[in-house]
N, CA, C and O atoms as a GROMACS GRO file, in nm:
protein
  548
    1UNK      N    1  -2.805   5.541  -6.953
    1UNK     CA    2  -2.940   5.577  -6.921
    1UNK      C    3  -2.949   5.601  -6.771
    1UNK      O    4  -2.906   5.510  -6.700
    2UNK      N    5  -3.006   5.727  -6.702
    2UNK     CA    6  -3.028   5.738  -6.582
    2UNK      C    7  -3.163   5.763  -6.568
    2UNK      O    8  -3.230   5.782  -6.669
    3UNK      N    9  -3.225   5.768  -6.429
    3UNK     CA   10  -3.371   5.797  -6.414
    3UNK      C   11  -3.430   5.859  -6.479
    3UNK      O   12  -3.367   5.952  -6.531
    4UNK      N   13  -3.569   5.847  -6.512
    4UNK     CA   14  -3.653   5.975  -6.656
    4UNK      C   15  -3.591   5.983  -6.745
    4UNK      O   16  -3.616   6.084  -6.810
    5UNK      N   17  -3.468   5.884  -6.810
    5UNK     CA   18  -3.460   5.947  -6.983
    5UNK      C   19  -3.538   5.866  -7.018
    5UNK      O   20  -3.591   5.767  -6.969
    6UNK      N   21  -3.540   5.919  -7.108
    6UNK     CA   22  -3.656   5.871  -7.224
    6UNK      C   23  -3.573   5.787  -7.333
    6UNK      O   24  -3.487   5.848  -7.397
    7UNK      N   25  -3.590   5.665  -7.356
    7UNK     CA   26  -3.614   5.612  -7.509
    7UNK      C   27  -3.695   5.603  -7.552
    7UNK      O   28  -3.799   5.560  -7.500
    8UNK      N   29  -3.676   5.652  -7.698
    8UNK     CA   30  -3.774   5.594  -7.826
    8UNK      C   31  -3.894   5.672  -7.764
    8UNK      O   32  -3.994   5.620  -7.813
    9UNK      N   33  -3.929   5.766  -7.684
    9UNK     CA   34  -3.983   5.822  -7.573
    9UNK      C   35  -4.121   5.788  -7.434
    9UNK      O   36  -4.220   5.827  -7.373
   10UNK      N   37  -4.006   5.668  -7.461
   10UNK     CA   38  -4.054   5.610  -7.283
   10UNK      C   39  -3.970   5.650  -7.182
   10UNK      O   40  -3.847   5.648  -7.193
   11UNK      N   41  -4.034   5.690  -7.078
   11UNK     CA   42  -3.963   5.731  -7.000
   11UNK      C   43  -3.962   5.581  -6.894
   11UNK      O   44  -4.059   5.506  -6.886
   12UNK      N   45  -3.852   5.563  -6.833
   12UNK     CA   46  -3.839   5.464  -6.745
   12UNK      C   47  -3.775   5.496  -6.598
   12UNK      O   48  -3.656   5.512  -6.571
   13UNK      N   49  -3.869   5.501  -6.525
   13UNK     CA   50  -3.836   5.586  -6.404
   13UNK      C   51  -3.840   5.470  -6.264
   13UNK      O   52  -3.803   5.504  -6.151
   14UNK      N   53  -3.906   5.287  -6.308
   14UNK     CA   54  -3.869   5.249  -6.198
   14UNK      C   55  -3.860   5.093  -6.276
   14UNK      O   56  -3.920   5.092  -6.383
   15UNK      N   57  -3.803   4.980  -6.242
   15UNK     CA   58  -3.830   4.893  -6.280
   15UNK      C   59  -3.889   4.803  -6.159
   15UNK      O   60  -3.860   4.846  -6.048
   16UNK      N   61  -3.969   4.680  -6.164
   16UNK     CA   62  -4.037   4.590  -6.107
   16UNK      C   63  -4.027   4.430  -6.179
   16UNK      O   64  -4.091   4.386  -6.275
   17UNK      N   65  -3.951   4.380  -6.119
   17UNK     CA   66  -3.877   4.238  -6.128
   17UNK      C   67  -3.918   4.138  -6.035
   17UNK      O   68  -3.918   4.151  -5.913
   18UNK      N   69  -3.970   3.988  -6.133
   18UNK     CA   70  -4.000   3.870  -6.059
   18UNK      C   71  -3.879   3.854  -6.039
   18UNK      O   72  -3.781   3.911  -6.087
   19UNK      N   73  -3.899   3.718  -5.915
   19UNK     CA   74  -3.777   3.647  -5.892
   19UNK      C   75  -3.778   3.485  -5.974
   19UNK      O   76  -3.711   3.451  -6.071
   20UNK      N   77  -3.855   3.423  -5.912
   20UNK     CA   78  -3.883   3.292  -6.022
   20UNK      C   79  -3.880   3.293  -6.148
   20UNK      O   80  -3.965   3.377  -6.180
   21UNK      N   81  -3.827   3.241  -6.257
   21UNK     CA   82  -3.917   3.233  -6.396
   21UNK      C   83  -3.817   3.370  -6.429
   21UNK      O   84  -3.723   3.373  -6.508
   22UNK      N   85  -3.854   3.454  -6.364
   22UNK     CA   86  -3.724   3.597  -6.407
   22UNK      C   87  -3.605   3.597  -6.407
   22UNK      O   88  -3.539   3.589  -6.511
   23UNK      N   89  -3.549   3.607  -6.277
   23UNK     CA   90  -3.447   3.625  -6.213
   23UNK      C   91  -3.386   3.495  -6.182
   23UNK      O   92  -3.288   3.488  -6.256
   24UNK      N   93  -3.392   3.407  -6.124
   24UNK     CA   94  -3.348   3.291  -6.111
   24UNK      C   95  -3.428   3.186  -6.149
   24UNK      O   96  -3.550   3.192  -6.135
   25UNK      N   97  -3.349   3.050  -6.217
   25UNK     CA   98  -3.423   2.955  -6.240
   25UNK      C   99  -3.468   2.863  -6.145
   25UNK      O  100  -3.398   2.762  -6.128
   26UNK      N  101  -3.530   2.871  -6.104
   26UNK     CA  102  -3.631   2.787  -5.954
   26UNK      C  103  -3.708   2.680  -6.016
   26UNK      O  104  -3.728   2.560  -5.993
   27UNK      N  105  -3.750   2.778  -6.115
   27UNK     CA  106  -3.884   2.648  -6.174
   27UNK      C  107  -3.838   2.511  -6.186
   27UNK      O  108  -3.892   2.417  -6.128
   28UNK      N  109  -3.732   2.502  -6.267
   28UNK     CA  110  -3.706   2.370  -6.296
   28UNK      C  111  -3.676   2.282  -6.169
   28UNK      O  112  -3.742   2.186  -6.130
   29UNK      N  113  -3.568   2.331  -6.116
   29UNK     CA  114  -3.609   2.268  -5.932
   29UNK      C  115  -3.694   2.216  -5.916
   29UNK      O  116  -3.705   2.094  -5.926
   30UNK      N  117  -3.808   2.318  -5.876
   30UNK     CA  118  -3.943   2.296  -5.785
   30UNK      C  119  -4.018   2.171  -5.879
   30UNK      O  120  -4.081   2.079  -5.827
   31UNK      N  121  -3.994   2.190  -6.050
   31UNK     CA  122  -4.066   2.111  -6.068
   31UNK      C  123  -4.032   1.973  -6.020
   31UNK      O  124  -4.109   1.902  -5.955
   32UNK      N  125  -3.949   1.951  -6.046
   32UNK     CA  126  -3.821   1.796  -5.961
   32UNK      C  127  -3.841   1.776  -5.873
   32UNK      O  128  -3.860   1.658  -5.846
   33UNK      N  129  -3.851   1.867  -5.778
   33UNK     CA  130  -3.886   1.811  -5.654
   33UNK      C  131  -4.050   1.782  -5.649
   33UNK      O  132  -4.095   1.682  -5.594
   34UNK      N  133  -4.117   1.865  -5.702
   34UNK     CA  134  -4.324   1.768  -5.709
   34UNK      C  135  -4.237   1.655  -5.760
   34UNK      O  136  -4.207   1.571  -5.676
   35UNK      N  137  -4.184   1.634  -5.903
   35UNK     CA  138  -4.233   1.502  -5.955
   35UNK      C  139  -4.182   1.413  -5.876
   35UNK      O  140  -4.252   1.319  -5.838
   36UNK      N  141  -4.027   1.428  -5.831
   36UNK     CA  142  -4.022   1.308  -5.704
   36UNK      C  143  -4.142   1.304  -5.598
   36UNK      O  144  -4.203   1.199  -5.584
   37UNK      N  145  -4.180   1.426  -5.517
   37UNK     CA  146  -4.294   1.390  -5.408
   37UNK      C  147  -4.419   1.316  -5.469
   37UNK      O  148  -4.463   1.206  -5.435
   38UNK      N  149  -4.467   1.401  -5.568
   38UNK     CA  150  -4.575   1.290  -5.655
   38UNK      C  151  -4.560   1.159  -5.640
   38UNK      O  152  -4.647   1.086  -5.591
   39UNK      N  153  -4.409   1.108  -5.698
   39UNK     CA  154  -4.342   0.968  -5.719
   39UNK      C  155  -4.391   0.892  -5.623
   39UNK      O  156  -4.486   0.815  -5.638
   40UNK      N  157  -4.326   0.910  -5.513
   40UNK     CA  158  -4.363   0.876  -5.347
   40UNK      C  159  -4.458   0.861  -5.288
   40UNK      O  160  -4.472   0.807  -5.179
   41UNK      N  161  -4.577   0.934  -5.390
   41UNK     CA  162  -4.748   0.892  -5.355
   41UNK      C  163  -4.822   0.759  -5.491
   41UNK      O  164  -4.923   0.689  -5.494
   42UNK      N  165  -4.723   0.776  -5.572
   42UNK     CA  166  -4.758   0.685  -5.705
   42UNK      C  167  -4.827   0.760  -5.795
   42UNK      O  168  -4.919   0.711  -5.862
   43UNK      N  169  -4.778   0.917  -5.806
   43UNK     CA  170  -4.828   1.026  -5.886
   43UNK      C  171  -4.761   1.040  -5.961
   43UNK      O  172  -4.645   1.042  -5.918
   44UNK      N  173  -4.774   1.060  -6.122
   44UNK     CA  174  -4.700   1.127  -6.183
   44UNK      C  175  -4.783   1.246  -6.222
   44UNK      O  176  -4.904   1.267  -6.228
   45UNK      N  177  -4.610   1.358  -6.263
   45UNK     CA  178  -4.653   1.447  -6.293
   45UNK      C  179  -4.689   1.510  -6.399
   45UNK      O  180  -4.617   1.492  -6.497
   46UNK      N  181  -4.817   1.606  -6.415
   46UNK     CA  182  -4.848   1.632  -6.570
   46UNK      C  183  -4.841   1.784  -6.566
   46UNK      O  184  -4.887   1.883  -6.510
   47UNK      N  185  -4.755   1.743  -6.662
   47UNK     CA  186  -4.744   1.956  -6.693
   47UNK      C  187  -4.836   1.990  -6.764
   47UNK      O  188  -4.806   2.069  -6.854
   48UNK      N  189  -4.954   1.951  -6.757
   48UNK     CA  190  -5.031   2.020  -6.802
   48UNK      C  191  -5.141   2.065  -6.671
   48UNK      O  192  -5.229   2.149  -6.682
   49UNK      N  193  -5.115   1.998  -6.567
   49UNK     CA  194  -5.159   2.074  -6.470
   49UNK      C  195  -5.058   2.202  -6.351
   49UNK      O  196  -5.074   2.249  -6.239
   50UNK      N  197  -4.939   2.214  -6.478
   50UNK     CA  198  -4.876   2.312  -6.411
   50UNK      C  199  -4.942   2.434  -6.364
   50UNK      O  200  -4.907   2.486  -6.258
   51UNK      N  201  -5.040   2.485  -6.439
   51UNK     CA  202  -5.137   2.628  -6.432
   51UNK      C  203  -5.157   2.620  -6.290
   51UNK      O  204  -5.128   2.726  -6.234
   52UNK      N  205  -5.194   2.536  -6.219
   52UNK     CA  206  -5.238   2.538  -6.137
   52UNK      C  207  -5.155   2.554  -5.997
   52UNK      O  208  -5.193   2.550  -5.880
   53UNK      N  209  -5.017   2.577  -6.060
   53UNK     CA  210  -4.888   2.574  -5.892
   53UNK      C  211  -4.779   2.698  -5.972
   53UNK      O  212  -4.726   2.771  -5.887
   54UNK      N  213  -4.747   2.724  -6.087
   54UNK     CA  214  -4.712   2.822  -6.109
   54UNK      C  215  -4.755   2.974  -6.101
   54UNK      O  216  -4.826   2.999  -6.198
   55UNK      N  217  -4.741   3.052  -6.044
   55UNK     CA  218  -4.756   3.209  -6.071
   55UNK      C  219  -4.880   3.247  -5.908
   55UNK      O  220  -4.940   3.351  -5.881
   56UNK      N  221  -4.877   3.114  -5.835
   56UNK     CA  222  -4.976   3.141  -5.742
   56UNK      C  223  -4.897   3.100  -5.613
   56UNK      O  224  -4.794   3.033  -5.608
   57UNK      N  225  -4.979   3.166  -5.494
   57UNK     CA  226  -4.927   3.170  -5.349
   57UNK      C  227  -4.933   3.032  -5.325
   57UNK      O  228  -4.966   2.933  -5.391
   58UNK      N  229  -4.878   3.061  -5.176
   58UNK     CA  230  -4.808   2.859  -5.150
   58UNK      C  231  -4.924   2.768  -5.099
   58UNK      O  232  -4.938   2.646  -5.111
   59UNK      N  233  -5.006   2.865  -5.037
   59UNK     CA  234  -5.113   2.788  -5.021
   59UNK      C  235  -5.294   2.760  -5.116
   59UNK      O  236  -5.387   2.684  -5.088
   60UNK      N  237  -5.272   2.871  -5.239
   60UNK     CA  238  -5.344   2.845  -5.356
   60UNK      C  239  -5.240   2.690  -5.415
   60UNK      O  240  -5.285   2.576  -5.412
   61UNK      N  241  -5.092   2.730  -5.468
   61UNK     CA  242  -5.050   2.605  -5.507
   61UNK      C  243  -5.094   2.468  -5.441
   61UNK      O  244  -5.152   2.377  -5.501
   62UNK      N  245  -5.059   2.468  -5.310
   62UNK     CA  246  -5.061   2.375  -5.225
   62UNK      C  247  -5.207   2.299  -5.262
   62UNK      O  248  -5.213   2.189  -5.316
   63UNK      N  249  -5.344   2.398  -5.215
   63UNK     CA  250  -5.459   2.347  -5.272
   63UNK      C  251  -5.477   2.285  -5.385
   63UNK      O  252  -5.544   2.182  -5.379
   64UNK      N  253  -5.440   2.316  -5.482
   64UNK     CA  254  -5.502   2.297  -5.597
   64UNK      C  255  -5.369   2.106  -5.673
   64UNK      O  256  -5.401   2.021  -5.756
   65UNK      N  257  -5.228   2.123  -5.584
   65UNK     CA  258  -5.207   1.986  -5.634
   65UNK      C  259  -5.274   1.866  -5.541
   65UNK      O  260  -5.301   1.752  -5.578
   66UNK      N  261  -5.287   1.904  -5.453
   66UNK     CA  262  -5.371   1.823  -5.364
   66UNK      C  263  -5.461   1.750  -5.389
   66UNK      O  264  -5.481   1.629  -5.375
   67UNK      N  265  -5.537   1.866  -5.442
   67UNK     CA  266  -5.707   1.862  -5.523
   67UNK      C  267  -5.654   1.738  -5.626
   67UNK      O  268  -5.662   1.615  -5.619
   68UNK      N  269  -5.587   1.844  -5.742
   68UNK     CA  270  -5.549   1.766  -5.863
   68UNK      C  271  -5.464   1.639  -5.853
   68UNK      O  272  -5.436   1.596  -5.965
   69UNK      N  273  -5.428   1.584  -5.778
   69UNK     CA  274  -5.334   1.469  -5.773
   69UNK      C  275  -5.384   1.374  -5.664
   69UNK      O  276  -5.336   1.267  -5.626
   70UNK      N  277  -5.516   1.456  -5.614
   70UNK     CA  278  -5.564   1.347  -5.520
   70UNK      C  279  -5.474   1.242  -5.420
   70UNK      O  280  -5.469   1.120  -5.403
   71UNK      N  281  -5.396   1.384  -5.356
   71UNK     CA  282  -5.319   1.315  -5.218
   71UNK      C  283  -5.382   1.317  -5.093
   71UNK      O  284  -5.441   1.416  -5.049
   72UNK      N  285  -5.373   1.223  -5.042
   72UNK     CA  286  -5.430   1.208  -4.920
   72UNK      C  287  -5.389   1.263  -4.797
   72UNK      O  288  -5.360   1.200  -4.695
   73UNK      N  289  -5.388   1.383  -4.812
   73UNK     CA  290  -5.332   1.502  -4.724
   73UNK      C  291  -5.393   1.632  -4.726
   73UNK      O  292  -5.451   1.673  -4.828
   74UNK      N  293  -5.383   1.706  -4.611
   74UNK     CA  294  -5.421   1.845  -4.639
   74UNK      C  295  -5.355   1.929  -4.698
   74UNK      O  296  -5.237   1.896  -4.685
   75UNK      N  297  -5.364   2.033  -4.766
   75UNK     CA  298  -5.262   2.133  -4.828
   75UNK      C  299  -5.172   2.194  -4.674
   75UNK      O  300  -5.074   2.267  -4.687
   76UNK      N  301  -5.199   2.171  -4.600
   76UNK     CA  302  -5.133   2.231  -4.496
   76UNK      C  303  -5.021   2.122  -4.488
   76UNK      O  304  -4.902   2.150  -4.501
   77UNK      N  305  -5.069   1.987  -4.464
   77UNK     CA  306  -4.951   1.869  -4.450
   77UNK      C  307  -4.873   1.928  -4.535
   77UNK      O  308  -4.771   1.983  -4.496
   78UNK      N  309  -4.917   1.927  -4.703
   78UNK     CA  310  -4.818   1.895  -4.794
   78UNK      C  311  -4.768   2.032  -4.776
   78UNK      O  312  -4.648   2.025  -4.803
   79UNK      N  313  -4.798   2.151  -4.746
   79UNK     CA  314  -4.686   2.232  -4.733
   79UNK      C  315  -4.564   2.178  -4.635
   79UNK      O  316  -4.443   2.165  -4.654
   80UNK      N  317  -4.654   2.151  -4.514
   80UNK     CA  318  -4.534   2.092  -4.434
   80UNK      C  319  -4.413   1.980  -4.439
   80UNK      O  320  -4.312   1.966  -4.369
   81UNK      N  321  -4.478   1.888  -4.579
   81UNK     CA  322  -4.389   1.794  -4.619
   81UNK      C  323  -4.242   1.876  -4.762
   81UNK      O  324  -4.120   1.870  -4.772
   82UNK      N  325  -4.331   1.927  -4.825
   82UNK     CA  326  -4.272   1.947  -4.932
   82UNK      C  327  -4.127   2.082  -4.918
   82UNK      O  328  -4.021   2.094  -4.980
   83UNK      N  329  -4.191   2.160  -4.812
   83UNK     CA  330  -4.099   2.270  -4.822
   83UNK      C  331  -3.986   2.260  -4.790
   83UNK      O  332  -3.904   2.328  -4.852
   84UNK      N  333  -3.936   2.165  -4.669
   84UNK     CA  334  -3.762   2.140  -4.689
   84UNK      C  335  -3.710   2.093  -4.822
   84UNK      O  336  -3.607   2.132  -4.877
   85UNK      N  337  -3.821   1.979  -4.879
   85UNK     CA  338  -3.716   1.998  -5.011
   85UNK      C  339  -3.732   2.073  -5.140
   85UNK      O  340  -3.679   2.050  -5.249
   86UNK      N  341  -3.838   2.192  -5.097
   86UNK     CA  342  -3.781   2.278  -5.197
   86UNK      C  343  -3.694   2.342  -5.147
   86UNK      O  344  -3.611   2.365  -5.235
   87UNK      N  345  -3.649   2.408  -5.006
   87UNK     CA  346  -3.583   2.482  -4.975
   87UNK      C  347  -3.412   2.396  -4.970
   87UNK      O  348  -3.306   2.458  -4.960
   88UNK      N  349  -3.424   2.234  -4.980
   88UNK     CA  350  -3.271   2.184  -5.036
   88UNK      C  351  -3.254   2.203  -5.199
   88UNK      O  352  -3.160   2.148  -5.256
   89UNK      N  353  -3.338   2.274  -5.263
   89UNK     CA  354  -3.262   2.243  -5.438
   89UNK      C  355  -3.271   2.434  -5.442
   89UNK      O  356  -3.231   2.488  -5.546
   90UNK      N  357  -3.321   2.518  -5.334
   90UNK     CA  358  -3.305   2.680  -5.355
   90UNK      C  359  -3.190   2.698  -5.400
   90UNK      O  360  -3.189   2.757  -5.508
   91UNK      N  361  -3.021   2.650  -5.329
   91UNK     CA  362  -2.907   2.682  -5.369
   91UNK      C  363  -2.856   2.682  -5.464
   91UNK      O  364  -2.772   2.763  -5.505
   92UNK      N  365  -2.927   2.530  -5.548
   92UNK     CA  366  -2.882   2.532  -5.688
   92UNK      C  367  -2.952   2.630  -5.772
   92UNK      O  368  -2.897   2.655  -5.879
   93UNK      N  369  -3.009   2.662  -5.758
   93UNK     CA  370  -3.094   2.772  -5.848
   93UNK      C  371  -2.967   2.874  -5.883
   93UNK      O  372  -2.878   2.912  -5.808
   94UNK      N  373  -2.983   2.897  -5.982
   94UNK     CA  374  -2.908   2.961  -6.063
   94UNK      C  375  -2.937   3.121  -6.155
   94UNK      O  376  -3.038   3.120  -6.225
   95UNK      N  377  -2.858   3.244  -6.156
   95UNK     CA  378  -2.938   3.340  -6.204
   95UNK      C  379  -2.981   3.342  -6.353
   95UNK      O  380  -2.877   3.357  -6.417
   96UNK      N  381  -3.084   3.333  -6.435
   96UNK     CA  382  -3.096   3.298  -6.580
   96UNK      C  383  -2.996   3.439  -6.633
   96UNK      O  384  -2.936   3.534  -6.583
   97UNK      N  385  -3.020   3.395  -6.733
   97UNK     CA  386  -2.903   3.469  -6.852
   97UNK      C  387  -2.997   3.644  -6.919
   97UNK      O  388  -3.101   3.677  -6.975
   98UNK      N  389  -2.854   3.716  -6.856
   98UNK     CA  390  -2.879   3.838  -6.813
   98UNK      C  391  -2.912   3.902  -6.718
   98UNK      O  392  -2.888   4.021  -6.699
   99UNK      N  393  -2.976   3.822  -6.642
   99UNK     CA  394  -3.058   3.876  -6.482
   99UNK      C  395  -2.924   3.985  -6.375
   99UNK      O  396  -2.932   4.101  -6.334
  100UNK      N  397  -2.842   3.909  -6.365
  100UNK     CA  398  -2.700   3.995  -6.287
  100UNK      C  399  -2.686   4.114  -6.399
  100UNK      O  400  -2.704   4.230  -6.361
  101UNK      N  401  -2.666   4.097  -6.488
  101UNK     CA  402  -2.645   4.246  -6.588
  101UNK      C  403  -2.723   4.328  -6.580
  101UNK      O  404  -2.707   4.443  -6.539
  102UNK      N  405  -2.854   4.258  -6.633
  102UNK     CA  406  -2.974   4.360  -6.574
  102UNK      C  407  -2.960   4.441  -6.387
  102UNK      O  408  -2.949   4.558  -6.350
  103UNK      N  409  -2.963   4.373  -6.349
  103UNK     CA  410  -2.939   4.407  -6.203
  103UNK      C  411  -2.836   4.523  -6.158
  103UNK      O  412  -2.858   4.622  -6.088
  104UNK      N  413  -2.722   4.482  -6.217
  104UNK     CA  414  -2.636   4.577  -6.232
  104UNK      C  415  -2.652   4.707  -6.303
  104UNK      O  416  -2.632   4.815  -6.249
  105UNK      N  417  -2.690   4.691  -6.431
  105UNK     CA  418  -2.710   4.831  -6.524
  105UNK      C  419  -2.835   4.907  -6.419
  105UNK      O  420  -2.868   5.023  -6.444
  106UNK      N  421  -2.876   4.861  -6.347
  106UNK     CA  422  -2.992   4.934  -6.322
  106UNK      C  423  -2.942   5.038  -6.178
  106UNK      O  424  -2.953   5.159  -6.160
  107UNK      N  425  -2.880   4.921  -6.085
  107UNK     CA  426  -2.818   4.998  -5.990
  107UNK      C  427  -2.690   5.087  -6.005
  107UNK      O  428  -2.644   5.162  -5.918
  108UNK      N  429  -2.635   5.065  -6.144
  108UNK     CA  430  -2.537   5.142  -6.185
  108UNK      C  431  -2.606   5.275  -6.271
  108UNK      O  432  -2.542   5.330  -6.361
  109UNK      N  433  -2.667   5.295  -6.254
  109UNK     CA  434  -2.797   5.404  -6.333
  109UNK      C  435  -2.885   5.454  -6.221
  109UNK      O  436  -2.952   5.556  -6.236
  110UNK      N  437  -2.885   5.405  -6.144
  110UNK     CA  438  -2.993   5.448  -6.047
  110UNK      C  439  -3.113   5.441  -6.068
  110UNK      O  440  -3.201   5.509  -6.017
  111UNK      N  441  -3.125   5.337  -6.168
  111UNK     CA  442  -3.272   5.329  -6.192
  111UNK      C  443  -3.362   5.272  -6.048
  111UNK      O  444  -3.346   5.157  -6.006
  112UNK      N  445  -3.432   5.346  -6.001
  112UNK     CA  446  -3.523   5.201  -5.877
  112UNK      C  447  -3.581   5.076  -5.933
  112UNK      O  448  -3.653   5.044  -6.028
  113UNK      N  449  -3.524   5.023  -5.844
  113UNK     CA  450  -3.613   4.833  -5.897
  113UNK      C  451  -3.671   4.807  -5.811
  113UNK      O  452  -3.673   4.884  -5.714
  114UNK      N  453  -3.738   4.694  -5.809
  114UNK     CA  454  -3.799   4.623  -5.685
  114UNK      C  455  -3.873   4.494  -5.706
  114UNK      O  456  -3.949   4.472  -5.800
  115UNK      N  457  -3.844   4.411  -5.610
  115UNK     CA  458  -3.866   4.228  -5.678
  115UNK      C  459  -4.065   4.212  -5.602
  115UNK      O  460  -4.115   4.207  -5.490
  116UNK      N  461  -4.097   4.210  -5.696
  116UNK     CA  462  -4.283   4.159  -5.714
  116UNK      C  463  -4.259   4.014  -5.688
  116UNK      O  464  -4.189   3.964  -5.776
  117UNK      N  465  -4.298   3.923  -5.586
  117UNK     CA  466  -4.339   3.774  -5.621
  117UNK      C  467  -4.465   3.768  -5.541
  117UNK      O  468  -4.523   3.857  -5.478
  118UNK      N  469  -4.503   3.609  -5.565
  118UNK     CA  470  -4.611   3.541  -5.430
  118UNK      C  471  -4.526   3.456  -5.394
  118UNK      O  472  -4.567   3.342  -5.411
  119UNK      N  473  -4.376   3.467  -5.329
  119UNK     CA  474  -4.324   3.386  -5.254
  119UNK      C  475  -4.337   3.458  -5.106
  119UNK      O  476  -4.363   3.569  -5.062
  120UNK      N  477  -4.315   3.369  -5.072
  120UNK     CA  478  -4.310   3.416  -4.890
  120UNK      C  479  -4.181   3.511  -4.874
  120UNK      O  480  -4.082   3.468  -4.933
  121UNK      N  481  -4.164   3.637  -4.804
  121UNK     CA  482  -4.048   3.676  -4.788
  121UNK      C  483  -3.923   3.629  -4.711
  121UNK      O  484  -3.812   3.683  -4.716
  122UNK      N  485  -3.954   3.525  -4.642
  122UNK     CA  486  -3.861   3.423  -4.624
  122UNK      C  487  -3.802   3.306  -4.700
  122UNK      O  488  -3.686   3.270  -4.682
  123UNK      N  489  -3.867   3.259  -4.769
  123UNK     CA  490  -3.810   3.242  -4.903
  123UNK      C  491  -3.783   3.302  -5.003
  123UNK      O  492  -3.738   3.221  -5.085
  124UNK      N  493  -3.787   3.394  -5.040
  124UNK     CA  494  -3.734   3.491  -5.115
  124UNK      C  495  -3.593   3.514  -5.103
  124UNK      O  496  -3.503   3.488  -5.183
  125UNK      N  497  -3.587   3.580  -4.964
  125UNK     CA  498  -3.450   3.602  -4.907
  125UNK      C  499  -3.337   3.457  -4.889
  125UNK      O  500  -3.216   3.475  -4.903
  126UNK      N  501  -3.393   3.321  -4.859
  126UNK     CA  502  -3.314   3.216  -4.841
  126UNK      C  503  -3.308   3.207  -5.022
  126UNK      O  504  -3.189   3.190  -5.047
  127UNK      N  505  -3.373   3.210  -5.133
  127UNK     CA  506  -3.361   3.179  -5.245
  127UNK      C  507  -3.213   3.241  -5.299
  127UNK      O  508  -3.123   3.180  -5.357
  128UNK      N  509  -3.225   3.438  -5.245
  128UNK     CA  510  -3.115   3.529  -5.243
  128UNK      C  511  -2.978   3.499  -5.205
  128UNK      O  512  -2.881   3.484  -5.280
  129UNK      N  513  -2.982   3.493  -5.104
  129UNK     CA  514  -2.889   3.431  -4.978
  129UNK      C  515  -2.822   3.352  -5.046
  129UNK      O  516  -2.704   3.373  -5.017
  130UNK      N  517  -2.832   3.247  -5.143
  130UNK     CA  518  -2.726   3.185  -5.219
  130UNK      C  519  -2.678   3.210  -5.375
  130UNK      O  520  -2.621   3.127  -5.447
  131UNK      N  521  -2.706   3.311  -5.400
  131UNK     CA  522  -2.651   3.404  -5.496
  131UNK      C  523  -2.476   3.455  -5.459
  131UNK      O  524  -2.427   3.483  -5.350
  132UNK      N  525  -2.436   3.453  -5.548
  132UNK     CA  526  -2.264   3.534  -5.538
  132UNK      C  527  -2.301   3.665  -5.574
  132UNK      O  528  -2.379   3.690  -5.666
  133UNK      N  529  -2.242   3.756  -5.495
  133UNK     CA  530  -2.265   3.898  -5.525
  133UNK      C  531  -2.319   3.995  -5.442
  133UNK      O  532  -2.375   3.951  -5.342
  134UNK      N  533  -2.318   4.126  -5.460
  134UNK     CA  534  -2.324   4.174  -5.381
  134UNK      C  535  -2.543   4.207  -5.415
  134UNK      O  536  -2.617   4.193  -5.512
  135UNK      N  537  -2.558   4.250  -5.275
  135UNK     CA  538  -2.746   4.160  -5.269
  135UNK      C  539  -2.799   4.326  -5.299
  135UNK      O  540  -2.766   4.394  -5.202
  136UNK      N  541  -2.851   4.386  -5.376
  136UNK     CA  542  -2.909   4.466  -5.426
  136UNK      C  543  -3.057   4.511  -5.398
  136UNK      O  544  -3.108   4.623  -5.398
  137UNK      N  545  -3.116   4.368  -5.371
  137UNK     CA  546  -3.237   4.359  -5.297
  137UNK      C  547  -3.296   4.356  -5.220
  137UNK      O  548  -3.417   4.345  -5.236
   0.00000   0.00000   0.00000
């Protein structure tokens, strides 16, 4: 398949790829690292208030566990506390199953891609940065 063919007659002329949740598994990380920081305040964590830190910017997340977990901090602290250790479990993150294939068939096709998140583009790139392979993105 190269640019504009058509299957089944869709034409597919660019693709647009998360990185979290998509492309690499982060989530499970990040969640590990709240439930330890939670821990450390005498919080546990409820995935059922995940809605509220998944799929949103760092400082909507930030607000809203704050709010919800009633830490005695500003969302600004807890960014400032929390982000080295998300940025120590980034390396382990791992690419989920298919993501490099995908990646590949696409640049081997010339299809255009391009990675959509609400991560910061500095984390994005440090998330990248420990990937094997050659960086596409």
């Amino acid at each position: 398949m190269t640019i504009n063919e058509s299957i089944n007659g869709v034409t597919i002329s660019a693709v647009i790829l998360d990185l979290d949740g998509t492309l690499l598994d982060t989530e499970i990380a990040t969640r590990c690292v709240l439930r330890d920081y939670l821990a450390s305040y005498g919080k546990v964590l409820i995935t059922d208030k995940e809605h509220g830190r998944v799929g949103r910017t760092q400082k909507e997340s930030a607000v809203a566990i704050v709010k919800n977990y009633d830490l005695p901090l500003t969302p600004d602290q807890f960014i400032a506390e929390i982000t080295p250790l998300y940025r120590s479990k980034w390396k382990d993150a791992k690419a989920l199953p298919g993501a490099n294939r995908l990646i590949q068939h696409l640049h081997k096709h010339q299809i255009p891609f391009a990675l959509a998140s609400n991560s910061l583009q500095e984390y994005i790139e440090a998330k990248i940065s420990y990937q094997k392979g050659e960086k596409f993105l």
